[in-house]
C-alpha positions as CSV (number, residue, x, y, z in Angstrom):
1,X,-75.0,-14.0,216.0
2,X,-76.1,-16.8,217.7
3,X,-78.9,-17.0,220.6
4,X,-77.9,-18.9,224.0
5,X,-79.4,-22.1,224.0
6,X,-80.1,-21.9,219.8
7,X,-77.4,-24.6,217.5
8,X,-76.4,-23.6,214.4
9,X,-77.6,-25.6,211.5
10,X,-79.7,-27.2,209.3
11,X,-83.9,-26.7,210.9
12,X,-85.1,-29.6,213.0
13,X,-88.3,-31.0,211.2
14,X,-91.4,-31.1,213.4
15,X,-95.1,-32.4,213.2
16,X,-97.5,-30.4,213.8
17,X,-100.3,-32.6,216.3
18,X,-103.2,-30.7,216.3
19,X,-106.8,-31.2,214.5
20,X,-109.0,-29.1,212.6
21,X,-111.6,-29.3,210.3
22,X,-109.5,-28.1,207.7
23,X,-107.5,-31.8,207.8
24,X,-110.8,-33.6,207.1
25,X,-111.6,-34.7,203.2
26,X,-115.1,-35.0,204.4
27,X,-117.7,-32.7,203.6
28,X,-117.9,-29.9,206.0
29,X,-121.3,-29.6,207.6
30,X,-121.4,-26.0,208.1
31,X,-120.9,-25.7,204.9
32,X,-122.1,-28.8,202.6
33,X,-125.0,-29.2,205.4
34,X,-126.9,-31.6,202.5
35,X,-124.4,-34.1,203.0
36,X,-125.7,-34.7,206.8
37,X,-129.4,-34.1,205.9
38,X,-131.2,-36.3,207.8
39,X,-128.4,-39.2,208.0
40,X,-129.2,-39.7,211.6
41,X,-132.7,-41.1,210.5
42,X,-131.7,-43.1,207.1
43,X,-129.1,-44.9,209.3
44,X,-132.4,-45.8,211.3
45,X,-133.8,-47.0,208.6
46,X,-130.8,-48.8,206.8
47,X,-130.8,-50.9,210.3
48,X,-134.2,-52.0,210.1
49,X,-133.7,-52.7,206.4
50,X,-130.7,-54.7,207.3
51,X,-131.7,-56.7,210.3
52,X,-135.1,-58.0,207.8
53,X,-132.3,-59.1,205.4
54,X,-130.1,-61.0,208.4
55,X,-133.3,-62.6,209.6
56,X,-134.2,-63.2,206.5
57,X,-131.0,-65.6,205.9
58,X,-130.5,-66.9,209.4
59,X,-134.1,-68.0,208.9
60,X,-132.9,-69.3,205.2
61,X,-129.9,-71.2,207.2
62,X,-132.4,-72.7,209.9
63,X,-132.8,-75.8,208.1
64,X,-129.4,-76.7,207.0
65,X,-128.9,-76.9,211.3
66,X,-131.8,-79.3,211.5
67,X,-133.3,-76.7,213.2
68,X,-130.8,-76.6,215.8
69,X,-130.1,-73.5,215.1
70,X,-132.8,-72.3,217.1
71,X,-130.9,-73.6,220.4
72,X,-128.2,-71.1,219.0
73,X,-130.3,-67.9,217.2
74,X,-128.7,-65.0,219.0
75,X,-125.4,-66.7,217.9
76,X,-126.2,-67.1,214.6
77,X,-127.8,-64.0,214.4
78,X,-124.3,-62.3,215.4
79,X,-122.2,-64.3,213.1
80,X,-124.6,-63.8,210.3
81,X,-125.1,-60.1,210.9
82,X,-120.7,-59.3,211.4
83,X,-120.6,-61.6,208.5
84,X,-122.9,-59.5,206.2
85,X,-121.8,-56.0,207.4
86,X,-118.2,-56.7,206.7
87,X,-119.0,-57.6,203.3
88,X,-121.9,-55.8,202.0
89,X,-119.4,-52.4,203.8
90,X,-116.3,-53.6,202.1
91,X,-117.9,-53.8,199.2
92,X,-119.0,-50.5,198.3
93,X,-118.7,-48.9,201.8
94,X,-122.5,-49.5,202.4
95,X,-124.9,-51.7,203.5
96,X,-127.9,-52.9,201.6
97,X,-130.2,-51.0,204.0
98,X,-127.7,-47.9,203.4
99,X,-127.3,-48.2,199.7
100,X,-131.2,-48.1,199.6
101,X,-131.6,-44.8,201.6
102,X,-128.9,-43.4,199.9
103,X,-126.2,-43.0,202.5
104,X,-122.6,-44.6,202.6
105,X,-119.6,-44.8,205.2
106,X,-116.5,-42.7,204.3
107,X,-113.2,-42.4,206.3
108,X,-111.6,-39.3,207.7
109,X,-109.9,-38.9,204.5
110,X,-112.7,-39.1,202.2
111,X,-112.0,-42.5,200.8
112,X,-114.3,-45.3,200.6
113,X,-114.5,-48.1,203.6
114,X,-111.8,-51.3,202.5
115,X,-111.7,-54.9,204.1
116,X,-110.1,-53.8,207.2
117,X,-112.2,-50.5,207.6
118,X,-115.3,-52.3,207.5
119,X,-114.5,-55.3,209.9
120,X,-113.2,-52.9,212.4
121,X,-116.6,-50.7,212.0
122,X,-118.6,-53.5,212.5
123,X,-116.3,-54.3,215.4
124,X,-117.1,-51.3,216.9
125,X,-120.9,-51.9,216.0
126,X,-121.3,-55.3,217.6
127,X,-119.3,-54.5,220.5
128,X,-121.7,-52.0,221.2
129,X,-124.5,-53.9,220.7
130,X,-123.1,-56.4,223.4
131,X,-122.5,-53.4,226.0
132,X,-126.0,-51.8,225.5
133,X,-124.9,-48.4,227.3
134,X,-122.1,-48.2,224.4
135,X,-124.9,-48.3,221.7
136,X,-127.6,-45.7,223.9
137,X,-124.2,-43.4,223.7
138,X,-123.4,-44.0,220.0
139,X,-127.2,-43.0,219.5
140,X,-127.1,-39.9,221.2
141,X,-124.1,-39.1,219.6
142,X,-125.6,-39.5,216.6
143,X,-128.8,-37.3,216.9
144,X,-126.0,-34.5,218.2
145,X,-123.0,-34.2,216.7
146,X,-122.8,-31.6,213.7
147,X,-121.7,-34.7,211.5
148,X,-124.2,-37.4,213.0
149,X,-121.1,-40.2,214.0
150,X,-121.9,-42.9,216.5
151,X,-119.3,-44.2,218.5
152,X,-117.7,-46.4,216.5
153,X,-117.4,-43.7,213.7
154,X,-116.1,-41.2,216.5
155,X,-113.6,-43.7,217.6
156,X,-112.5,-44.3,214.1
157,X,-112.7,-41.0,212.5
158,X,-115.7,-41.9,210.1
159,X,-118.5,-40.8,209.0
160,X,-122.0,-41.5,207.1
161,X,-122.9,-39.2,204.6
162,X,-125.5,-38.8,201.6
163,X,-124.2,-40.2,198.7
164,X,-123.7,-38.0,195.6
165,X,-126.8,-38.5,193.6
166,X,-125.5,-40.4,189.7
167,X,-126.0,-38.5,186.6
């Protein structure tokens, strides 16, 4: 028998569009709470860690300018900064200032950041650096979410979490 409206036949396939935690490779925080312990503050610190390093080598480039580099600092500062976040994230999905607290980015599916990961995170980071209201948002977010993402990890379904400690 065959219902109005039903064909006969092989099933359609379909895709299921919805999202739960149960899709995520990430650690759970309800569950695997250490993960998220006190990321919120080590990203603090990583930062401060990692904008003494970029000043560090803007200051290092300086004299190659002739000093002009002072008429373009913020610039410099930028390019220096994208250019070491890309790479030091690439590299092992961390920054120095992260590898040194002990946290590290990972994506949605538990894998470690690549090339274009990273330079899309740090994107996201610099652009909301520019727009200051994007950053005070990616702040809050991060002191209030269950999983301590900024903006740029919510809009690219990342996420910072302890590492695993090395035996």
């Amino acid at each position: 028998m065959v219902w109005p409206g039903v064909h006969p036949g092989p099933p359609r396939p379909y895709i299921v569009l919805h999202m739960t935690d149960t899709t995520w490779h990430i650690p759970d925080p309800l569950s695997q709470p250490d993960f998220y312990a006190d990321v919120p503050t080590k990203r603090l610190i990583a930062w401060v860690v990692d904008t003494v390093v970029i000043t560090g080598v803007c200051l290092l480039i300086l004299p190659f300018t002739a000093f002009t580099g002072l008429f373009f600092f913020p610039f410099l500062f930028l390019c220096v900064s994208f250019i070491y976040r890309v790479i030091t994230i690439a590299g092992n999905s961390a920054t120095w200032g992260m590898r040194l607290t002990a946290i590290e980015f990972r994506t949605g599916q538990g894998r470690r950041f690549d090339l274009s990961m990273a330079f899309l995170h740090t994107l996201g980071y610099s652009i909301s650096w520019a727009l200051f209201i994007f950053q005070i948002a990616s702040i809050v977010l991060m002191l209030t979410t269950a999983r301590g993402q900024g903006l740029s990890d919510h809009m690219l379904g990342t996420v910072a979490i302890n590492r695993r400690a090395r035996s």
